[in-house]
C-alpha positions as CSV (number, residue, x, y, z in Angstrom):
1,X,4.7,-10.6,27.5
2,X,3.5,-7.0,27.2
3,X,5.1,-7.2,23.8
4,X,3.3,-10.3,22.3
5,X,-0.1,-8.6,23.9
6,X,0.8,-5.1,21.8
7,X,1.8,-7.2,18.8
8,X,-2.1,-9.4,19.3
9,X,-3.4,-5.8,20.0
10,X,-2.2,-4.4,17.0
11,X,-2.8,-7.7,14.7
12,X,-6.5,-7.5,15.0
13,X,-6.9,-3.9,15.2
14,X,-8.9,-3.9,12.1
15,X,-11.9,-5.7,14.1
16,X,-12.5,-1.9,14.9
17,X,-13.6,-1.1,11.7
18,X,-16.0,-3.8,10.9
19,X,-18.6,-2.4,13.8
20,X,-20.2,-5.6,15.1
21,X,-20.4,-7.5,11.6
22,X,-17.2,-9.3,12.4
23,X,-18.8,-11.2,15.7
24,X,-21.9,-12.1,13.3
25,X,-19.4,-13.8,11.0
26,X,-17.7,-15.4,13.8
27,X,-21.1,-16.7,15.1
28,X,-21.6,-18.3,11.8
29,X,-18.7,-19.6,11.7
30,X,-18.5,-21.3,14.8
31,X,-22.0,-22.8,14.2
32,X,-20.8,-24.6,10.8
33,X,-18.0,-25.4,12.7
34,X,-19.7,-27.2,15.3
35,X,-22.1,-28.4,13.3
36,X,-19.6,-30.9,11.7
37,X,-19.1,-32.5,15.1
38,X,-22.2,-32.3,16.6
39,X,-23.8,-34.0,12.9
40,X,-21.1,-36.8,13.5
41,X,-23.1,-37.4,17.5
42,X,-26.3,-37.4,15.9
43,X,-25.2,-40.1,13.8
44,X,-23.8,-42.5,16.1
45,X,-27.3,-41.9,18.2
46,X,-29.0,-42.9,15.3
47,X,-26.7,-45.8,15.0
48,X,-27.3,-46.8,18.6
49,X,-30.8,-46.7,18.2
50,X,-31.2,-48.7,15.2
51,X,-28.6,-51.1,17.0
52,X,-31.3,-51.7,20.2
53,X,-34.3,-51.2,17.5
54,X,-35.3,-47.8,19.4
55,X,-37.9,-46.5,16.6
56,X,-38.7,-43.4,18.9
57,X,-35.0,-42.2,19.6
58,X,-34.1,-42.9,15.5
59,X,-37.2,-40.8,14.1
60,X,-36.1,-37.9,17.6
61,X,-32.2,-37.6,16.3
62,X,-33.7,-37.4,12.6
63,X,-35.5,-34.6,13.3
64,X,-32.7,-32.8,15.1
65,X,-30.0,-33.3,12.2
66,X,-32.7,-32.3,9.6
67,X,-33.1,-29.1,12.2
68,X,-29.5,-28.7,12.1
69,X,-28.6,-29.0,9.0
70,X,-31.8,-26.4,7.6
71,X,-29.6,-23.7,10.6
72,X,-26.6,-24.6,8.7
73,X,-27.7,-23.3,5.5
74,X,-29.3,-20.3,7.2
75,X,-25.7,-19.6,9.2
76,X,-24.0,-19.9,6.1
77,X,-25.9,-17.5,4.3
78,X,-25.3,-15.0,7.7
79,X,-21.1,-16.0,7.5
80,X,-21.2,-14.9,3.9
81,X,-23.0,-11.9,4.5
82,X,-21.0,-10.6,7.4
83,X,-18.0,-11.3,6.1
84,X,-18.3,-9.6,3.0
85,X,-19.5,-6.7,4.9
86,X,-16.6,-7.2,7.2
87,X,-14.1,-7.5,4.9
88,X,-15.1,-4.5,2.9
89,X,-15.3,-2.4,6.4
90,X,-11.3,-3.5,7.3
91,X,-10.7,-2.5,3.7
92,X,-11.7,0.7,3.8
93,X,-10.3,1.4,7.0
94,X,-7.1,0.2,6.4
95,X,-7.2,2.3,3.6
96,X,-8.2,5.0,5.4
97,X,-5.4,4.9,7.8
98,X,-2.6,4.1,5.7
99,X,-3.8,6.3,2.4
100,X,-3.6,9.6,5.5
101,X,-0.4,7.8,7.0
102,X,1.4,8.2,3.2
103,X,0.4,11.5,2.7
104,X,1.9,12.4,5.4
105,X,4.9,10.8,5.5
106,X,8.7,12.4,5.0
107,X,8.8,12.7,1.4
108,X,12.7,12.3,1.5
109,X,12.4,9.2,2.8
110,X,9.1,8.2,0.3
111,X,11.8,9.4,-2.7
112,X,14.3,6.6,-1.7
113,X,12.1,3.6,-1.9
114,X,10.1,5.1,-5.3
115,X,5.9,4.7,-6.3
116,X,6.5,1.9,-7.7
117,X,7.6,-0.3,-4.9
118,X,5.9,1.6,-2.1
119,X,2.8,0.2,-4.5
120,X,3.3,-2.9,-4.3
121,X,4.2,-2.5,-0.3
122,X,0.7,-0.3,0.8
123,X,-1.4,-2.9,-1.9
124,X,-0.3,-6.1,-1.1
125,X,-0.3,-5.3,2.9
126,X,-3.5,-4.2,2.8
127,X,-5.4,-7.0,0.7
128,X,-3.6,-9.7,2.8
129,X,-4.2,-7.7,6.2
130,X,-8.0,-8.0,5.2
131,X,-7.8,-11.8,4.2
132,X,-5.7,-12.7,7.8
133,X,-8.3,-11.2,10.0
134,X,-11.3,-11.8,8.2
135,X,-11.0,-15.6,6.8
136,X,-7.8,-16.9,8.1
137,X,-8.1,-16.2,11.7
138,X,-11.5,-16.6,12.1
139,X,-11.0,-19.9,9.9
140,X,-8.1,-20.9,12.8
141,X,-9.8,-19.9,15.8
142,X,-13.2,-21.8,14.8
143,X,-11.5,-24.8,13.9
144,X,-9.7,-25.0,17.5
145,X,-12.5,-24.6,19.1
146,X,-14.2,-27.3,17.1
147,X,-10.9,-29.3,17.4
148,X,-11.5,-28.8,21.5
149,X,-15.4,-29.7,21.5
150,X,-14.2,-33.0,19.1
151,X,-11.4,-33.7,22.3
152,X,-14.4,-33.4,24.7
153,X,-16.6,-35.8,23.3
154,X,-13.6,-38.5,22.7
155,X,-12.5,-37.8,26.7
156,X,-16.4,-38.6,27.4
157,X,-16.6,-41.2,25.6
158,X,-13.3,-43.1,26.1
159,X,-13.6,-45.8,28.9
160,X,-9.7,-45.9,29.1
161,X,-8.1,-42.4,30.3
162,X,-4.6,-43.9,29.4
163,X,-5.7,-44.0,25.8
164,X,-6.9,-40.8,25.5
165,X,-3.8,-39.2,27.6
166,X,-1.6,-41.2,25.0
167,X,-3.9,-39.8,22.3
168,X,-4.0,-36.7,22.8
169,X,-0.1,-36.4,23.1
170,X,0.3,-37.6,20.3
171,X,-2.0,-34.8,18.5
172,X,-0.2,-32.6,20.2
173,X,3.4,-33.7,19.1
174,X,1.9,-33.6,15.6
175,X,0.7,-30.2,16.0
176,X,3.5,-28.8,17.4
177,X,5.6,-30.3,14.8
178,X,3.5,-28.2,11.7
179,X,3.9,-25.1,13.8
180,X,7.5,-25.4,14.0
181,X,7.9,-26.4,10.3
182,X,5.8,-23.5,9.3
183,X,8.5,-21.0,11.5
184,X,11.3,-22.5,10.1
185,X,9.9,-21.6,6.2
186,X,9.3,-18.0,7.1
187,X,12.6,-16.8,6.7
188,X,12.3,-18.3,3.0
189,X,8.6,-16.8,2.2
190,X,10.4,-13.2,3.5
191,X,13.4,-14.1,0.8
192,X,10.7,-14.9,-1.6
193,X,8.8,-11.5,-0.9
194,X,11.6,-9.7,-2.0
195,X,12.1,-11.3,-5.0
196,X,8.9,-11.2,-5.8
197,X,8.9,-7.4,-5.4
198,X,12.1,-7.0,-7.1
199,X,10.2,-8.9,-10.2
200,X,7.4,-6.2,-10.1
201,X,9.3,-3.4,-10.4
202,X,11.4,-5.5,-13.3
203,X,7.8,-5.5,-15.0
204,X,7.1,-1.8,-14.6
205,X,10.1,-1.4,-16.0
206,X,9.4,-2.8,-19.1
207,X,6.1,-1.3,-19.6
208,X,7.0,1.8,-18.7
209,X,10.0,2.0,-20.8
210,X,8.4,-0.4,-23.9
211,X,9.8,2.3,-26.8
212,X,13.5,2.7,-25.3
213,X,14.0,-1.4,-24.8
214,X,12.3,-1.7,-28.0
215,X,15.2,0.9,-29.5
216,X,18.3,-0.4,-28.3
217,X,17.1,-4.0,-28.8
218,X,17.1,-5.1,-24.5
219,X,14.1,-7.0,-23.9
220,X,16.4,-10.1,-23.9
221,X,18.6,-8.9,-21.5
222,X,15.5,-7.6,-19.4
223,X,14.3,-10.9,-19.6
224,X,17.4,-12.8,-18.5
225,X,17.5,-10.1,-15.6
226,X,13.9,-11.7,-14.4
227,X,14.8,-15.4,-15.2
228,X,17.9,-15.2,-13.1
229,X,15.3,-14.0,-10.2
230,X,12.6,-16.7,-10.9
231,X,15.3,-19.4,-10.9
232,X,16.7,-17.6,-7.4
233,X,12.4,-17.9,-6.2
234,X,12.6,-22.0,-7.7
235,X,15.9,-22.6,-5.7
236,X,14.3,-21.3,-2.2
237,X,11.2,-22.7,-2.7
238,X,13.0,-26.4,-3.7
239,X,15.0,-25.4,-0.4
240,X,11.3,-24.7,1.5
241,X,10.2,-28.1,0.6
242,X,13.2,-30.2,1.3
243,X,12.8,-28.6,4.7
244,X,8.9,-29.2,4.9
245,X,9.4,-32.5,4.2
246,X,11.7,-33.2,7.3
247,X,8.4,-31.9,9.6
248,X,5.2,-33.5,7.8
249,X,6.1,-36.7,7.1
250,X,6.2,-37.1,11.1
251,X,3.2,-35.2,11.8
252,X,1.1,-36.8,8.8
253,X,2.6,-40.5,10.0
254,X,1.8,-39.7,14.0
255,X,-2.2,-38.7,12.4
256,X,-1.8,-42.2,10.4
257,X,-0.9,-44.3,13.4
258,X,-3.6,-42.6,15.7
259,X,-6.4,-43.9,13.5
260,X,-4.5,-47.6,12.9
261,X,-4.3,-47.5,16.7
262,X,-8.0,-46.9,17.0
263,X,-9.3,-49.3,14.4
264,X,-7.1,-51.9,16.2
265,X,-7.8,-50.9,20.0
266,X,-11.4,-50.7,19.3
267,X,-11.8,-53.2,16.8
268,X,-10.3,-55.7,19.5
269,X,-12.9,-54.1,21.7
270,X,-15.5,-55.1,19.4
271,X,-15.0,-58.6,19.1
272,X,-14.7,-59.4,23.0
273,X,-18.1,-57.7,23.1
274,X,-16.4,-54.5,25.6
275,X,-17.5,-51.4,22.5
276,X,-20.5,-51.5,20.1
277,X,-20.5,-50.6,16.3
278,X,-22.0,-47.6,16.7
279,X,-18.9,-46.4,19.2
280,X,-16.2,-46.7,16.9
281,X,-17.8,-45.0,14.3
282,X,-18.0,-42.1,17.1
283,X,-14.1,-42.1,17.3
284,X,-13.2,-42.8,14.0
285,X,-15.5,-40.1,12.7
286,X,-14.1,-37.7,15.2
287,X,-10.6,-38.5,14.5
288,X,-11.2,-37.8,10.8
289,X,-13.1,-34.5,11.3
290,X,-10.1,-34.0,13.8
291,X,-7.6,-34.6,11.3
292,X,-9.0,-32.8,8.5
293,X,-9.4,-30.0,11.0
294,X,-5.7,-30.1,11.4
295,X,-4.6,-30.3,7.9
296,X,-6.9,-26.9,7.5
297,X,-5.2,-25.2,10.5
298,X,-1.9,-26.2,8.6
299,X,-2.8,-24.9,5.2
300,X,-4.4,-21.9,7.2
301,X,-0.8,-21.4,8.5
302,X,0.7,-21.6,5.7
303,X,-1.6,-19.2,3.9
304,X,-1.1,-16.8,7.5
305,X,2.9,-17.1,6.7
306,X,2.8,-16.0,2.8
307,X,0.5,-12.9,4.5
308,X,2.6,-12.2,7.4
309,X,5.7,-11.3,5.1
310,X,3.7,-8.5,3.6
311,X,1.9,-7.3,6.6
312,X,5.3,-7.4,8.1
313,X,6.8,-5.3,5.2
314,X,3.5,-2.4,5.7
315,X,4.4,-2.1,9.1
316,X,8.5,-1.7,8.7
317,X,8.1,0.6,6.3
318,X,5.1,3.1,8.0
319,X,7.6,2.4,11.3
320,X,10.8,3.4,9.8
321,X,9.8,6.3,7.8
322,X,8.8,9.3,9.9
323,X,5.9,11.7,9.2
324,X,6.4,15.3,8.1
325,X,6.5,17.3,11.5
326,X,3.9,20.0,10.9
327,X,0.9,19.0,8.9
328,X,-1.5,19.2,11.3
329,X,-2.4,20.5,14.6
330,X,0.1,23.5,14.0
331,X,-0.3,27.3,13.7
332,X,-1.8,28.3,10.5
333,X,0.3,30.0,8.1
334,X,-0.9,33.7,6.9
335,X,-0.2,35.0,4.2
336,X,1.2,38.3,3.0
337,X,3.3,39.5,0.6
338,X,5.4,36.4,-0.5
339,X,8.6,37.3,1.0
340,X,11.1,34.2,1.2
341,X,14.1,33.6,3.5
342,X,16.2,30.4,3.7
343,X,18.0,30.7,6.5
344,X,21.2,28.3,7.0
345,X,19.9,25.7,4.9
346,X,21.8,22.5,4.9
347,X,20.6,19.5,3.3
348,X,21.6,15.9,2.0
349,X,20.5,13.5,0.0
350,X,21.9,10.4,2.6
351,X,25.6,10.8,2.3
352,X,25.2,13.6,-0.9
353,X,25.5,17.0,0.9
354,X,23.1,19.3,-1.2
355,X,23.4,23.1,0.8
356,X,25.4,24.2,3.4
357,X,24.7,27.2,5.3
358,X,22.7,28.2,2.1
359,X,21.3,32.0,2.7
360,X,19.2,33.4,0.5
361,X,16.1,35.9,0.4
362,X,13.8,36.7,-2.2
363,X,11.3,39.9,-2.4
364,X,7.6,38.8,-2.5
365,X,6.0,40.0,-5.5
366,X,8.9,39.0,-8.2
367,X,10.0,36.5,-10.3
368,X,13.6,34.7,-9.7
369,X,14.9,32.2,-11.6
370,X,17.7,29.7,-10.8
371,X,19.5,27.9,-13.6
372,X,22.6,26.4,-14.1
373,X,24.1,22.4,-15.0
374,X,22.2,19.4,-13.9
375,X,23.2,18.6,-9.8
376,X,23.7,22.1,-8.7
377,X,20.5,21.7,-6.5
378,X,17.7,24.0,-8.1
379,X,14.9,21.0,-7.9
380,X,15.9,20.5,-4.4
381,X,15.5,24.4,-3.9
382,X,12.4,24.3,-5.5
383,X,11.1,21.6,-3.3
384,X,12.6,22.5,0.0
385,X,10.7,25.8,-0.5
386,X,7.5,23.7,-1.2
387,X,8.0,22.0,2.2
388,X,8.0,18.5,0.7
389,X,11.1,18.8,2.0
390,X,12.8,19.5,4.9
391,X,16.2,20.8,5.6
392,X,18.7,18.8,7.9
393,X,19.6,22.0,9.6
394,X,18.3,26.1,9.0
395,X,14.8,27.3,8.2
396,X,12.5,28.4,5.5
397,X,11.1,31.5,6.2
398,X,7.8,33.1,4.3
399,X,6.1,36.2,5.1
400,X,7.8,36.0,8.2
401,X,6.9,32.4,9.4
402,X,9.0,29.5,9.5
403,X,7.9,26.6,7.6
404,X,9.0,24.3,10.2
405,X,6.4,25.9,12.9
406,X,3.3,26.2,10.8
407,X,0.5,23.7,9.0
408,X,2.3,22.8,6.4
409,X,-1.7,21.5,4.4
410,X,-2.4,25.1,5.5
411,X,0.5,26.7,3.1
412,X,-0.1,24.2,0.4
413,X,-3.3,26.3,-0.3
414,X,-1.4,29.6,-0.8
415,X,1.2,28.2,-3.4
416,X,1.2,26.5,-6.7
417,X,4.1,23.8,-7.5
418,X,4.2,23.0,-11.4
419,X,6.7,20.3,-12.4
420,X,8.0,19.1,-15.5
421,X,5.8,16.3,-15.0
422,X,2.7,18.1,-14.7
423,X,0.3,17.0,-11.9
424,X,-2.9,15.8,-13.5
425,X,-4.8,12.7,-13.0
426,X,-7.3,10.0,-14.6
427,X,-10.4,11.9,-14.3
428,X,-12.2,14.3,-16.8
429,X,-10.6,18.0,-17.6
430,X,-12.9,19.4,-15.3
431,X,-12.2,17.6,-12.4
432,X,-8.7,18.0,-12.7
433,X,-9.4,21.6,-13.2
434,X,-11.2,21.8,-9.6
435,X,-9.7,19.3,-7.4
436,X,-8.0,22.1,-5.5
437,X,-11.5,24.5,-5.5
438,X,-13.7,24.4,-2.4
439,X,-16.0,25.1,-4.7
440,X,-17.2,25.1,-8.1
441,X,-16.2,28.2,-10.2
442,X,-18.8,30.1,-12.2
443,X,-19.2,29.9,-16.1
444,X,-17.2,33.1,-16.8
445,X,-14.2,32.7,-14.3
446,X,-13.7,29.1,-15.5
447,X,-13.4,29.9,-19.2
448,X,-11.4,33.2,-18.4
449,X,-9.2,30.3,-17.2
450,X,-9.4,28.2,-19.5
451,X,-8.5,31.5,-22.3
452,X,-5.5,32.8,-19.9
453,X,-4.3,29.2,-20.4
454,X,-4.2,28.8,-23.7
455,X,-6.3,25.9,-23.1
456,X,-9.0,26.5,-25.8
457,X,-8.0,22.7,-27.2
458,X,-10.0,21.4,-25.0
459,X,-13.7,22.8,-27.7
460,X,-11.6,20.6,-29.5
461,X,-13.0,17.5,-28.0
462,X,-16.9,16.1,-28.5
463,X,-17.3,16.0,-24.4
464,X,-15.5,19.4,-23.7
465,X,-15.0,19.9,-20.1
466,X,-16.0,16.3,-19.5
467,X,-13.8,14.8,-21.6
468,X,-11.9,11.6,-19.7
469,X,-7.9,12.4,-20.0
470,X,-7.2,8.8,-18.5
471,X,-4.0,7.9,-16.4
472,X,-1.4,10.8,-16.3
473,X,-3.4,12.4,-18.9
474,X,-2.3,10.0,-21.4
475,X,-4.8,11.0,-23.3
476,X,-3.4,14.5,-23.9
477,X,-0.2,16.1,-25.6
478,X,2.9,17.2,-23.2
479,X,2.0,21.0,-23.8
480,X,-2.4,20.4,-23.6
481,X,-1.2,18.5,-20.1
482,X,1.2,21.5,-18.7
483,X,-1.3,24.2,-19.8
484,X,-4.0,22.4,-17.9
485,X,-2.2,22.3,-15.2
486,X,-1.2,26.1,-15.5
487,X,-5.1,26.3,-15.4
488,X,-5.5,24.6,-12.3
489,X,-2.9,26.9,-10.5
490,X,-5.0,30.0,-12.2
491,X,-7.9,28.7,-10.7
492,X,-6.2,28.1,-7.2
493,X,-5.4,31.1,-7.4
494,X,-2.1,31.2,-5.1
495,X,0.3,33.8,-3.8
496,X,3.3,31.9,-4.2
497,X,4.2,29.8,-7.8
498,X,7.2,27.5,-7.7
499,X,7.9,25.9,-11.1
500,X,10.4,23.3,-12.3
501,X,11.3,22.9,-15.6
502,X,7.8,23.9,-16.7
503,X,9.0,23.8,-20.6
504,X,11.5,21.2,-20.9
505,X,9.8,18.6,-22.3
506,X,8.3,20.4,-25.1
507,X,8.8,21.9,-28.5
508,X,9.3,25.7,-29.5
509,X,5.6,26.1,-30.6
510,X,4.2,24.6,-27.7
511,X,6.9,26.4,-25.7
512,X,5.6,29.8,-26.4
513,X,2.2,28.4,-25.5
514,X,3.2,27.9,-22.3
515,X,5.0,31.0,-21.6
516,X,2.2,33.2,-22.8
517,X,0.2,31.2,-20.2
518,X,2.5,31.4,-17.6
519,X,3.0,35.0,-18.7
520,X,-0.6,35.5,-17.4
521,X,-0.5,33.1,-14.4
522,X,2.6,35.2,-12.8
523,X,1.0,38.8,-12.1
524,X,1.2,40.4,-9.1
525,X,2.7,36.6,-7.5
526,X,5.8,35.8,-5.9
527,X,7.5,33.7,-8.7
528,X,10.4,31.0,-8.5
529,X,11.3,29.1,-11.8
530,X,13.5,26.8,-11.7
531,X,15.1,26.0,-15.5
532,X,17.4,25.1,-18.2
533,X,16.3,26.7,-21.6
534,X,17.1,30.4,-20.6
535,X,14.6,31.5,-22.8
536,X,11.9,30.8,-20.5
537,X,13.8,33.1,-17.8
538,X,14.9,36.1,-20.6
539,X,12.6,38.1,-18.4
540,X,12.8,37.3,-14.7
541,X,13.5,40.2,-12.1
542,X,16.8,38.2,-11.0
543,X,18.5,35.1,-12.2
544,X,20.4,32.8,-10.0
545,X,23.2,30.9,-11.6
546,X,23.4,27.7,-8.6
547,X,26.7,25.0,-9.1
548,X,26.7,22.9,-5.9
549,X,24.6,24.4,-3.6
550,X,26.6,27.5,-4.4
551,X,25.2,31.1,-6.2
552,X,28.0,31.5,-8.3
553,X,26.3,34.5,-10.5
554,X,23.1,36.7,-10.0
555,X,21.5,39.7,-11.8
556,X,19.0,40.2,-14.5
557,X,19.3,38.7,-18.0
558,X,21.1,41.6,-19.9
559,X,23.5,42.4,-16.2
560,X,24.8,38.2,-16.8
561,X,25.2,38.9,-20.3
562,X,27.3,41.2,-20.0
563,X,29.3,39.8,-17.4
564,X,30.0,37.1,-19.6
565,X,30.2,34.4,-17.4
566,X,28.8,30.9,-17.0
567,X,25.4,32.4,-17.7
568,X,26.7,33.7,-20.5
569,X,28.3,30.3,-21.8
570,X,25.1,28.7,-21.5
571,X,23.4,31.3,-23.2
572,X,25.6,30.7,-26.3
573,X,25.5,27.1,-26.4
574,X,21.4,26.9,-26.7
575,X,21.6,30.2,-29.4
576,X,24.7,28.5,-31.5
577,X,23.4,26.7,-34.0
């Protein structure tokens, strides 16, 4: 019991956000509701009256349903209102809450399922979160309660208690017939979730990979890859409607013989003179606004079971994955003089051990690079020193303070991270350039930047500074991208700079760009690069050859040279050409 409460609890926890507007929706709601049945009463008075010629009690009731229906409209008008308001409240605060939830969640974890699907996961939770407590529920609890008030006036009515008894059994065999039907398809909706999701990230596939399927000629195999899943979706959902068919037929033939047994139980009544007309329009319109009341709450159900499998999906996911330990309500982390420790560092990737015991410390104020073949763990290096992520067992140590027992949103202001993939974003040049500023930078520090970062192309364009770069900085070349974001970290202004692969995607011109850039970016900061073309390392205060999880060489450039070791190799296989 205390279960279901937590799970009802938690369900229509997003009421909190819409501050009042979603009881003025409600309201509404349950007026039009309401309003249905009660319309149906003020007919049959009207009926009665004109049956016994009562001129006064026909031209009373007409006035109240004109009175009714002119609320409706006004009502309706209201329900509109609030729930757009209400819906855009629980949108934003669902955002809100899972947006700060994803920031902060273990970014080991975040790797394994990918953007792409977690997407799909956060999007698709959150529009049909919003659409189950703000139309569907409402729509299921209003109709109930109509359903109830339409009960009430047949019990009134009904001169035979039998009847009704038998009646209302039988709607609620019916009913309990579509709710069971419903549970029994929500194993296949879940099935149908996932192929549906395994479809989507088939799609981004293909449009994120146009030129290489376009190359080796494997759109058609792409697209056999996607019919074989849409023919798995037609097969469950030919499955889901053999099954449905099993639990509405009975529930739509138990509705059918309810109104047959009215039209012949009161039809009887009419000719021996026991009912007027005027009373089995009363039940018969009931019974239909009953009915179609039903077949609403069933559709609504259905509608709440295609939801369900995504809200379900939000939750295990945010449930499963834990949140990074120390973002928040930590010590502070204070900076000094970029001195670096890792400390016993073991790390896996699942069941791929990365580090064991790893030691390794590194003097604030230099650069070290770490190079060596593809899998020997400099990436994960790179990032466990960021703290995106965190080591199974051991610590990072900087300036003293373990990364484990400090804010970790506190340190992320003291370092720069640079990627291969360069972290910019659809905006204009200069808000990526300040996204990380408190404030704004005056005139002469921000083009000092912008010179230091060999970012002069950006005179090039008619808008400047406020040129629009679009997604992932389409709109720019590989080296205008990496040099921008060279400018941001200028700008930031950090004491640590991690940097992996800063120069691997791009060509010896733009190459020597960079490193002139970076050049200016590293003095007087504690540097760690992680890369593969050695030139971009020639001049590091200590190179780190790494071949799993292991430092198999160190020294300068010329000290590996003339050890003439793997470094070495390496060295002679990018110069021998």
């Amino acid at each position: 019991m205390k279960e279901a409460l937590s799970n009802i609890k938690k369900f229509l926890s997003p009421i909190g956000y819409t501050k009042g507007r979603w009881r003025g929706f409600l309201t509404a709601e349950m007026y039009d509701a309401f309003q249905s049945v009660f319309t149906v009463q003020v007919g049959v008075f009207i009926i009665a009256a004109i049956e016994t010629k009562n001129i006064e009690n026909i031209k009373f009731w007409a006035i109240i349903l004109v009175v009714v229906n002119i609320f409706s409209y006004f009502f309706g008008w209201v329900a509109e209102m609030c729930r757009e308001s209400a819906n855009g409240k629980v949108d934003m605060g669902l955002r809100r809450k899972y947006f700060e939830k994803y920031i902060h969640l273990d970014n080991t974890k975040v790797e394994t399922i990918g953007t792409g699907k977690m997407q799909n996961i956060i999007f698709d939770g959150i529009s049909n979160r919003v659409g189950l407590v703000n139309d569907l529920f409402v729509a299921i609890l209003v109709e109930i309660l109509a359903i109830i008030y339409a009960f009430t006036l047949i019990a009134t009515k009904s001169p035979n208690r039998t009847y009704f008894l038998g009646f209302t059994l039988l709607f609620i065999v019916a009913t309990f017939l579509i709710r069971v039907g419903l549970g029994i398809l929500q194993k296949t909706r879940k099935q149908a979730k996932e192929i549906n999701m395994d479809l989507a990230r088939r799609d981004i596939k293909i449009l994120m990979s146009k030129f290489e399927i376009l190359q080796n000629n494997k759109l058609s195999i792409e697209m056999d890859k996607q019919e074989d899943l849409i023919n798995k979706k037609v097969k469950l959902r030919q499955r889901g409607n053999t099954k449905k068919i099993f639990w509405q037929t009975p529930a739509s033939g138990i509705m059918d013989a309810m109104k047959i047994g009215i039209y012949v139980f009161v039809g009887i009544g009419i000719v021996t003179g026991n009912y007027t007309f005027a009373y089995i329009m009363l039940l018969l319109q009931l019974l239909n606004i009953v009915s179609r009341y039903v077949w609403n709450i069933r559709k609504y159900l259905k509608e709440w079971y295609k939801s369900i499998v995504h809200i379900d999906k939000l939750w295990e996911t945010f449930d499963s994955i834990s949140s990074m330990k120390n973002t928040k309500d930590i010590k502070k982390f204070s900076p000094k003089h970029g001195d670096i420790f890792l400390k016993n560092i073991s790390f896996s990737y699942e069941k791929n051990k990365v580090f064991e015991n790893f030691n390794l410390e590194i003097q604030g104020g230099t650069k070290t690079a770490f190079v060596g073949e593809s899998g020997g763990g400099k990436t994960t290096l790179i990032k466990l020193l960021a703290g995106y992520i965190r080591p199974d067992k051991g610590e990072v140590i900087v300036d003293g303070q373990k990364l484990s027992k400090i804010k970790l949103t506190d340190y992320y202001r003291h370092i720069g991270y640079l990627t291969q993939d360069p972290s910019v974003f659809d905006g204009t040049i200069h808000e990526n350039l300040i996204y990380a500023l408190d404030k704004e930078p005056d005139t002469k520090h921000l083009e000092k930047t912008i010179k230091d970062a060999k970012c002069e192309f950006i005179r090039e364009f008619d808008n400047g500074l406020e040129t629009e770069i679009g997604e992932r900085g389409v709109r720019l070349s590989g080296g205008q991208k990496q040099r921008l974001a060279i400018a941001k970290i200028m700008l930031k202004n950090p004491n640590i700079i991690l940097l992996d692969e800063p120069t691997s995607a791009l060509d010896s011109f733009n190459e020597e760009q960079i490193n002139i850039a970076l050049h200016n970016l590293f003095k007087g900061k504690t540097v760690v690069v992680v890369a593969h073309r050695l030139q971009t390392v020639k001049q590091a205060d200590r190179i780190i050859f790494l071949e799993q999880g292991k430092i198999i060489e160190e020294g300068t450039h010329n000290e590996l040279v003339k050890l003439g070791g793997k470094y070495k190799r390496m060295l002679d296989l990018q110069s021998g050409f």
